[in-house]
C-alpha positions in Angstrom: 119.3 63.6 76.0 122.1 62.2 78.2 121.6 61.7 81.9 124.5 62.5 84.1 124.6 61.5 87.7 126.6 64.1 89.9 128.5 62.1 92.5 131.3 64.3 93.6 129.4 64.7 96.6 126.1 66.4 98.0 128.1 69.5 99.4 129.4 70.3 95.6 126.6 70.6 94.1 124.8 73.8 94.6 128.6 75.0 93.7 128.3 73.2 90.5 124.9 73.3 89.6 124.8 76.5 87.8 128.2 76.8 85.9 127.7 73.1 84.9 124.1 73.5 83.2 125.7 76.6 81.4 128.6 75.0 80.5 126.1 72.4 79.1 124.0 75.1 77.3 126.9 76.7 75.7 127.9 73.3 74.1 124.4 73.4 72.9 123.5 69.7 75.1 120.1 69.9 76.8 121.0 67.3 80.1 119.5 66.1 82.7 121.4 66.3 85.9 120.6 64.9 89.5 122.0 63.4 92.4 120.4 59.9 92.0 119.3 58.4 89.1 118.5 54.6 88.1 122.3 53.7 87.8 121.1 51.6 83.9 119.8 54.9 82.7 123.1 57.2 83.5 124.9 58.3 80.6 128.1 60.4 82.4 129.2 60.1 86.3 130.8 63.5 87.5 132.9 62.1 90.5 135.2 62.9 93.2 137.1 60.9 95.6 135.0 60.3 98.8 132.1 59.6 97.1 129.4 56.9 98.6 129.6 55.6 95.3 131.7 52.8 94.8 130.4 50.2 93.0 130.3 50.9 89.1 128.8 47.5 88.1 125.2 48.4 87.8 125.9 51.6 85.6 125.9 49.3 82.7 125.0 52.4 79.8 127.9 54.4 81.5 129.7 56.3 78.6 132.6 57.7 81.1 133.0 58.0 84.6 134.6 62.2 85.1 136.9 63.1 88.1 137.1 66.6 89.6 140.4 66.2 90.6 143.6 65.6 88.8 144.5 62.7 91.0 142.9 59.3 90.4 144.7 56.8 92.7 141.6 56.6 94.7 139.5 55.4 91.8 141.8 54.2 89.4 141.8 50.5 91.3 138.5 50.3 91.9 138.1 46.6 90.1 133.8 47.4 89.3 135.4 50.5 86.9 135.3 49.4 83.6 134.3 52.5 82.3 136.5 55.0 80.9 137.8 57.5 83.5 139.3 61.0 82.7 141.1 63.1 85.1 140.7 67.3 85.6 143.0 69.3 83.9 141.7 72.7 83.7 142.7 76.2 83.3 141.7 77.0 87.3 143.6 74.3 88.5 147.0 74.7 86.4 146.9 78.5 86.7 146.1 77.5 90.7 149.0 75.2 91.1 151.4 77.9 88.6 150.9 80.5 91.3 151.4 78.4 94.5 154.7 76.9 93.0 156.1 80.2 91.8 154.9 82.3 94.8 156.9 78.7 97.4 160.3 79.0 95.1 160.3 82.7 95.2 160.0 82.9 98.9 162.8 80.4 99.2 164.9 82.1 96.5 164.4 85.5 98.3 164.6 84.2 101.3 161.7 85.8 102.8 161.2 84.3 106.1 164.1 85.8 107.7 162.1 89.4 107.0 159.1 87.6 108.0 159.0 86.1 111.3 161.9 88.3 112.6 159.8 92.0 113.2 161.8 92.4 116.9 162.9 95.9 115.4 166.7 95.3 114.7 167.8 96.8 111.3 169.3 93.7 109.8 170.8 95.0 106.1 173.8 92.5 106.9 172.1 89.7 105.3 173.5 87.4 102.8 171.8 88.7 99.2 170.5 85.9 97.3 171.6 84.6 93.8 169.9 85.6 91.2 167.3 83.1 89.3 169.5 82.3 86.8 172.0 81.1 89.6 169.4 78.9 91.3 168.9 75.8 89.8 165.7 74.2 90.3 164.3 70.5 89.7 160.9 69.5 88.6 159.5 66.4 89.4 156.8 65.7 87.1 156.0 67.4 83.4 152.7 66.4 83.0 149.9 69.6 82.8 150.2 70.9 85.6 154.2 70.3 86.2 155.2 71.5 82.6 152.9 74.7 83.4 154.8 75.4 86.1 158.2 74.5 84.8 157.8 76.5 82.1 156.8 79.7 84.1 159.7 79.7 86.5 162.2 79.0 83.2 160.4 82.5 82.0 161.3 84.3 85.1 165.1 83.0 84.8 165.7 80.3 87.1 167.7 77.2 85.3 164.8 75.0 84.9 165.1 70.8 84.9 162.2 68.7 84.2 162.3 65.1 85.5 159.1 62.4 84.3 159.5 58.2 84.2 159.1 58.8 80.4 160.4 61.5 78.0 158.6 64.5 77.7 159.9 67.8 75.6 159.8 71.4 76.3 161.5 74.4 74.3 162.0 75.8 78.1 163.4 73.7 80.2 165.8 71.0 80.2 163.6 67.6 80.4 165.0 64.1 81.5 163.9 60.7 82.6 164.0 57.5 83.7 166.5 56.5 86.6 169.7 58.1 85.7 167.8 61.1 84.3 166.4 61.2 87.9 169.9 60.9 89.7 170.9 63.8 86.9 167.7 65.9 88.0 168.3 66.0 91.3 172.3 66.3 91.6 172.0 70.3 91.0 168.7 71.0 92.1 168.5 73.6 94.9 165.0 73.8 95.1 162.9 70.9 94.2 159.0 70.7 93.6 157.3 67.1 93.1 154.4 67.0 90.7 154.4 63.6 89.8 151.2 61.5 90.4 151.2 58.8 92.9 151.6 55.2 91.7 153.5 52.3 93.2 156.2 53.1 91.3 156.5 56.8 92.4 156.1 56.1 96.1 159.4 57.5 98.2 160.8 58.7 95.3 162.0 61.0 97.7 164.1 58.4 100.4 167.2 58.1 102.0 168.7 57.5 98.8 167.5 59.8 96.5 167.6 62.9 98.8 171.6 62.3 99.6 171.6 63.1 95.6 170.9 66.8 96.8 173.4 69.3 96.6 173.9 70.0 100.8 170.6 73.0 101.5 168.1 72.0 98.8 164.7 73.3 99.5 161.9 70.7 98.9 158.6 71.8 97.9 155.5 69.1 97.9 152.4 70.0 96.4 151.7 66.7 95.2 151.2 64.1 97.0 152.1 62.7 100.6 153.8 59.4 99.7 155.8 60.6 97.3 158.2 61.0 100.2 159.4 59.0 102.7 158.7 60.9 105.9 161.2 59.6 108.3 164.1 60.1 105.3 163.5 63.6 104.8 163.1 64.3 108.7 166.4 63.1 108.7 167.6 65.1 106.0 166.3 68.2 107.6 168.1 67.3 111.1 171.6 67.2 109.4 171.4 70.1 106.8 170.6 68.2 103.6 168.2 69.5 103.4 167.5 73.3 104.5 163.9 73.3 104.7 160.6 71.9 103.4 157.1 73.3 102.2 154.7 70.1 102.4 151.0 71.0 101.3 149.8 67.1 100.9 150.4 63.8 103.2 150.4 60.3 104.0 147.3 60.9 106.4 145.2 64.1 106.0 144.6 66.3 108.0 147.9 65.9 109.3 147.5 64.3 112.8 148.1 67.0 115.8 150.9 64.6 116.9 153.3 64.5 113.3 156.2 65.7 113.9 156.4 67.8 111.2 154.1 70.3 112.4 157.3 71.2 115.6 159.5 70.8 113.3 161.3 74.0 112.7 162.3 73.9 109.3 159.1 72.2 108.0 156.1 74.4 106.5 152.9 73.0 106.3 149.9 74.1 104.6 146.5 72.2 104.4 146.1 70.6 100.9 145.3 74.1 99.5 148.1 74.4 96.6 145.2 74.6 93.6 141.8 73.5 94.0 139.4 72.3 91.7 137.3 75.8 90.5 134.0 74.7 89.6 133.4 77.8 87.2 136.6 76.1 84.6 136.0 72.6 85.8 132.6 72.7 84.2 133.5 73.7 80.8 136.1 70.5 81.0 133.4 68.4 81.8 131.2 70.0 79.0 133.4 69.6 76.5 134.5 65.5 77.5 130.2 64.8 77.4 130.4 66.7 73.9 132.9 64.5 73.1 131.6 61.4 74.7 127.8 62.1 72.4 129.8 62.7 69.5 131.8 59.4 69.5 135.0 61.5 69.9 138.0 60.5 72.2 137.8 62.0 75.6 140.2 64.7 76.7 142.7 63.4 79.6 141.7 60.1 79.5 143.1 57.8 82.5 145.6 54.8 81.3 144.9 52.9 83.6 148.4 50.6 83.1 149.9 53.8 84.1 147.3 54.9 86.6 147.0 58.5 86.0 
């Protein structure tokens, strides 16, 4: 019977507890679950950043250590990890982050804010109509699950689609570069572009000074990623001269997003709280289900961390 310790956090748990013993059941694995255990006898850690937990050494019998959320740079470097780490890809999260990236680039392709925040009962019918989606070229930074999902979905609805990773990924959909000229390429037509990649040294400002001037003059930037992706003072400056029309930023360097930031005055800055796609506990479980039905089988684990690549 394999032991799993759940430390994603005390608060979690009565969220997880059910769909996770089901998810269990319907595998056909009898489990025992807790929130402490003798860390030799643990067979499966479901984690989450934040935890208390920290040091891996003692869980010598570990089989896997299981994230709840799709990032792992807060684990990933942890030097006592020497167990293998997956990340969560699952159906709640990818249809999650779909619907928050379609729903950002269709209110910028529409245009909807001017509608929006100007109810001061003028009849405006004088504004300029908006190109349609196959006349708005848009950029995606990162193709892995979640990116290509979403990718894919807005190349379905018409918009000329181009996929950007650090290596090369394929699509029957979209157009799909990589590396850094396939970058410079990316983001030379891209009027709206959405940054998916995960955060690694090597990904950190990819949107700077540089890279942003590469912008045709009004791109839209939408960041449901990660903070650091960006270089904050680069892309306030973009926004002050027009480079840059206007950014959607749901994630951040420090969160929450200190009172003082001056993106929260700045007028053409949109920020929402980290809430993009969350982690559903009812589709997370049958991810987690499946990797511990892999993991007593002797079978490889589904989205399994390289940890050369960090994510």
């Amino acid at each position: 019977m394999p032991r799993i310790l759940f430390a994603a956090g005390d608060s979690r748990w009565p969220t997880y507890e059910a769909p996770l013993k089901a998810a269990l059941a319907e595998k056909g694995i009898e489990a025992e679950i807790a929130l402490e255990m003798a860390p030799e006898t643990v067979d499966y850690i479901i984690y989450a950043p934040g935890s208390p937990l920290q040091d891996f050494t003692p869980f010598t019998n570990c089989k896997a250590v299981m994230n709840i959320w799709a990032g792992v740079e807060a684990i990933v470097g942890n030097p006592t990890l020497t167990q293998p780490l997956t990340r969560m890809v699952d159906h709640g999260l990818k249809q999650g982050m779909l619907e928050w990236v379609v729903g950002q680039v269709m209110r910028h392709h529409l245009g909807l804010d001017i509608h929006i925040t100007t109810q001061d009962g003028v009849w405006r019918h004088d504004t300029t109509v908006p190109p349609l989606a196959e006349d708005r070229p848009v950029t995606m930074l990162g193709l892995g699950e979640l990116g290509m999902a979403a990718g894919e979905a807005l190349a379905r609805i018409g918009f000329p689609v181009t996929g950007w990773s650090r290596s090369p990924k394929e699509s029957d959909l979209i157009t799909t570069l990589h590396g850094a000229e396939g970058l410079k390429q990316a983001l030379s037509t891209a009027q709206i572009v959405v940054l998916l990649v995960p955060f690694t040294p090597q990904t950190e400002n990819l949107l700077n000074a540089e890279t942003l001037a590469l912008l045709p003059e009004g791109a839209v930037i939408l960041n449901p990623g990660r903070g650091p992706l960006i270089d904050d003072s680069a892309l306030l400056a973009a926004l002050d001269s027009g480079q840059v029309s206007h950014a959607t930023l749901d994630v951040f360097r420090t969160e929450p997003l200190p009172e003082d930031h001056a993106y929260w005055a700045h007028p053409k800055v949109t920020v929402s709280p980290h809430i993009a796609s969350e982690t559903r506990a009812s589709t997370a479980a049958q991810v987690l289900a499946e990797n511990i039905r892999r993991g007593e089988a002797g079978e490889p684990f589904r989205f399994q961390v390289d940890r050369s690549r960090g994510y």
